[in-house]
N, CA, C and O atoms as a GROMACS GRO file, in nm:
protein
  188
    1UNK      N    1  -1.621   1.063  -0.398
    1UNK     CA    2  -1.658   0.949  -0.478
    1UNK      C    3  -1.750   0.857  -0.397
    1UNK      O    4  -1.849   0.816  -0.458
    2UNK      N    5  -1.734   0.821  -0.284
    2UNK     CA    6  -1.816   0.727  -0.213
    2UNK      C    7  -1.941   0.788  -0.186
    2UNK      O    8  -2.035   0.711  -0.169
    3UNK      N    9  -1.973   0.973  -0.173
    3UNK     CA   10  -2.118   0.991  -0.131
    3UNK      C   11  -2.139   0.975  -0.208
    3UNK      O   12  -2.208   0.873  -0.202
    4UNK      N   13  -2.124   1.034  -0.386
    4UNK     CA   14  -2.145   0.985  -0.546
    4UNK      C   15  -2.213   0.856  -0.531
    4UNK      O   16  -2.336   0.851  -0.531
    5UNK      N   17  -2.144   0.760  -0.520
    5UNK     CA   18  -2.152   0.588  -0.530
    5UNK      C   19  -2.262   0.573  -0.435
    5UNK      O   20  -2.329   0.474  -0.465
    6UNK      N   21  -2.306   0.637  -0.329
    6UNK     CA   22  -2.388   0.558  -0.248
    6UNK      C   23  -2.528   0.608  -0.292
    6UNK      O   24  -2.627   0.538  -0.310
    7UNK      N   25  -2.511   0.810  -0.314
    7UNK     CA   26  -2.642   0.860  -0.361
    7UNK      C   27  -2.695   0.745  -0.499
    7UNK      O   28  -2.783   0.662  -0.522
    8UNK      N   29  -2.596   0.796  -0.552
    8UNK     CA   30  -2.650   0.693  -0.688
    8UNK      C   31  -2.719   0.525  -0.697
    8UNK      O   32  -2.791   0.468  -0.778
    9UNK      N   33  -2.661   0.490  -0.582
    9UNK     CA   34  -2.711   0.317  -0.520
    9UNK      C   35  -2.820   0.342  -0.456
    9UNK      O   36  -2.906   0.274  -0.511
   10UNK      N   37  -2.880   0.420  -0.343
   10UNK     CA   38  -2.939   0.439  -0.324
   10UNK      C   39  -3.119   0.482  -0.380
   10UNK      O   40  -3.228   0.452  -0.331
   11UNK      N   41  -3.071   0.579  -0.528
   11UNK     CA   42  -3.162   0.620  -0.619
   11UNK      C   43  -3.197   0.518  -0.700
   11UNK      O   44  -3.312   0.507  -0.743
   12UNK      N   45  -3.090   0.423  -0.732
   12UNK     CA   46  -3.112   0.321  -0.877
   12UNK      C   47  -3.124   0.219  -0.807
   12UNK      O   48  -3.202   0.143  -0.863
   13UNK      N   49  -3.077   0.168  -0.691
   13UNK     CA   50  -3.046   0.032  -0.645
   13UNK      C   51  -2.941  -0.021  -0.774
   13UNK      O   52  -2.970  -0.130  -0.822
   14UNK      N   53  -2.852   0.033  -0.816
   14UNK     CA   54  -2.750  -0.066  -0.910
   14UNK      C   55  -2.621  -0.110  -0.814
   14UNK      O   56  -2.536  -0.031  -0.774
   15UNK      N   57  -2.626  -0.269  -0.782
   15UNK     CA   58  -2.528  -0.277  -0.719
   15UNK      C   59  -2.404  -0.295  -0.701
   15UNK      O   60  -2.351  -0.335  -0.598
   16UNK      N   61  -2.322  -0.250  -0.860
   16UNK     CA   62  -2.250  -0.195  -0.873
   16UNK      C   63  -2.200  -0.061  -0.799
   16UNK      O   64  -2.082  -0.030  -0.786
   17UNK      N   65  -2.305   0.010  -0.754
   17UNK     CA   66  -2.252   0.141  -0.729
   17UNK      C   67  -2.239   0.106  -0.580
   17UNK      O   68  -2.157   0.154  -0.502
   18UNK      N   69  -2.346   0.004  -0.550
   18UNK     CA   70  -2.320  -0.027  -0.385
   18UNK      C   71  -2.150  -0.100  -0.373
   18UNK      O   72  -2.069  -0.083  -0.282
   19UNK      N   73  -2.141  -0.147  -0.444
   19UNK     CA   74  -1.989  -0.252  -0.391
   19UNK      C   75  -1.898  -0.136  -0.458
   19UNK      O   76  -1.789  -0.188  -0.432
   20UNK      N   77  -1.865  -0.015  -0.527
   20UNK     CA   78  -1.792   0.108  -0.546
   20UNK      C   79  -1.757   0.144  -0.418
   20UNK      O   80  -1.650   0.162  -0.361
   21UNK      N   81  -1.923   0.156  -0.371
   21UNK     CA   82  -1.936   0.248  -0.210
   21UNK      C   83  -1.840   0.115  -0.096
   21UNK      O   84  -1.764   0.141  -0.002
   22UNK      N   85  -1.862   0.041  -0.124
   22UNK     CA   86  -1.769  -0.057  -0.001
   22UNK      C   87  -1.648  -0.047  -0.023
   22UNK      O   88  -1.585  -0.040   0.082
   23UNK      N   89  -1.580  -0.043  -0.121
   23UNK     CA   90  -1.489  -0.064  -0.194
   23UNK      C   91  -1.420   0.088  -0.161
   23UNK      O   92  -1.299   0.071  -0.148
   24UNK      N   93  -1.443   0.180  -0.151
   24UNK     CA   94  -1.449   0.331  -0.059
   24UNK      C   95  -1.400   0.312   0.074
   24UNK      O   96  -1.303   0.350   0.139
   25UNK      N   97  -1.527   0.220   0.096
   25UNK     CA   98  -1.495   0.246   0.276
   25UNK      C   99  -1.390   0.170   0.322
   25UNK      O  100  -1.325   0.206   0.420
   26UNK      N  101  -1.361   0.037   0.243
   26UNK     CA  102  -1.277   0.014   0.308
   26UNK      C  103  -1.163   0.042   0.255
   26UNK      O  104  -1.069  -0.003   0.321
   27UNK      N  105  -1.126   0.113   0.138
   27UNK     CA  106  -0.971   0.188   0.144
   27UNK      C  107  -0.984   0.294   0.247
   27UNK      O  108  -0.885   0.311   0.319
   28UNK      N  109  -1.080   0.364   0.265
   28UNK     CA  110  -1.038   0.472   0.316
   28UNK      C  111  -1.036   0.422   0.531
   28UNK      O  112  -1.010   0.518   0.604
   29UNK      N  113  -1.056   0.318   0.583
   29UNK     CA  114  -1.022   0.246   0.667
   29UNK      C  115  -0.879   0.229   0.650
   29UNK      O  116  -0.793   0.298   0.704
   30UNK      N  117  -0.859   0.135   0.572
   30UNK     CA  118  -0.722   0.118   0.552
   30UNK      C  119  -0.635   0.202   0.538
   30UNK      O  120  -0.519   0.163   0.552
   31UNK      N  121  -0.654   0.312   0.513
   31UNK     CA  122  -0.554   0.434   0.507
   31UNK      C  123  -0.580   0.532   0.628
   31UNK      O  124  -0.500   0.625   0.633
   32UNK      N  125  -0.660   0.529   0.707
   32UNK     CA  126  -0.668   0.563   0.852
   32UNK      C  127  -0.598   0.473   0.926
   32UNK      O  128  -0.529   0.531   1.010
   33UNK      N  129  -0.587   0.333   0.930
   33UNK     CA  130  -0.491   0.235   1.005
   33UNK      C  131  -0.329   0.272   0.949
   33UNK      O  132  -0.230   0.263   1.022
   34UNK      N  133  -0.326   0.310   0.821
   34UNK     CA  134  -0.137   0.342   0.773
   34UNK      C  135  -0.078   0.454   0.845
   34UNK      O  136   0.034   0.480   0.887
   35UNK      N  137  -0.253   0.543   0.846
   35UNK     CA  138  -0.194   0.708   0.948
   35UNK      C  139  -0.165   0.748   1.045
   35UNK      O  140  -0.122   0.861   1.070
   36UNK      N  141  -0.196   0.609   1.156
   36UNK     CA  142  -0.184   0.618   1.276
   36UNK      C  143  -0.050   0.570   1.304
   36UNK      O  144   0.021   0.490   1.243
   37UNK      N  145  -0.034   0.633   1.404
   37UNK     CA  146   0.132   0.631   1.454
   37UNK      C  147   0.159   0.493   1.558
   37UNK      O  148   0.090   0.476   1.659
   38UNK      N  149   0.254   0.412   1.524
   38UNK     CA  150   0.240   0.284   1.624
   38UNK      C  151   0.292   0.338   1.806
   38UNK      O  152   0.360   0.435   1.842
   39UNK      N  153   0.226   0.227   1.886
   39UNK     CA  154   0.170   0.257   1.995
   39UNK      C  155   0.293   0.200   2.061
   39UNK      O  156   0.324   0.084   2.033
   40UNK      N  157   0.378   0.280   2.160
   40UNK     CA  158   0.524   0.225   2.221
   40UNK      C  159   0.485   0.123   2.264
   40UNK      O  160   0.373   0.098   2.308
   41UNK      N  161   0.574   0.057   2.254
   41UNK     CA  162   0.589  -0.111   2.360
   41UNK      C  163   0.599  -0.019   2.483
   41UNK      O  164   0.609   0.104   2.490
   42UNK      N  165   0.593  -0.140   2.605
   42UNK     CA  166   0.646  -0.100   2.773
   42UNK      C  167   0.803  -0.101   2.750
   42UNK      O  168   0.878  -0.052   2.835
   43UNK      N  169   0.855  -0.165   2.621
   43UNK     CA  170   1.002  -0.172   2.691
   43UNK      C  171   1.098  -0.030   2.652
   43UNK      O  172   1.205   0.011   2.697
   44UNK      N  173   1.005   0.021   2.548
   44UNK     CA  174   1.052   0.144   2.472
   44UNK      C  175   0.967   0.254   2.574
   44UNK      O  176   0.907   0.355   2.539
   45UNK      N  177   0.980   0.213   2.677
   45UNK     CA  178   0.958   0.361   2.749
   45UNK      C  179   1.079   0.407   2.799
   45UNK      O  180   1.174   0.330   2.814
   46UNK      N  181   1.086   0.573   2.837
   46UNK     CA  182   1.203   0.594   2.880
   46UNK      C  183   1.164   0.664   2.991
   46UNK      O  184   1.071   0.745   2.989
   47UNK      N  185   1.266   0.624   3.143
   47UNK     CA  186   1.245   0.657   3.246
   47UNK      C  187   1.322   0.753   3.324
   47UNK      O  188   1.287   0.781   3.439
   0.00000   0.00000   0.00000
C-alpha cells in the first residue's frame, strides 16, 4: 500500500496520496518499535 500511495503521489501530485504514504510510514515504524524486544536493565543481569 505505501509503494501504491507514493507511485501514485508522485505521478498526480494528489496530496492525499502523499499523507496515505506518511501515514504508512509511520505505522509501519511504530510496529518495528512493538517488535523489538526490551533491552535488560544492569540490574537484571545475571552473574
Amino acid at each position: 500500500m505505501r509503494d501504491f500511495s507514493w507511485k501514485y503521489f508522485s505521478m498526480t501530485g494528489d496530496v492525499d496520496a502523499y499523507l496515505l504514504y506518511k501515514e504508512m510510514m509511520i505505522k509501519d515504524v511504530d510496529q518495528l518499535d512493538e517488535d523489538e524486544e526490551p533491552e535488560a536493565e544492569p540490574g537484571d543481569w545475571v552473574q
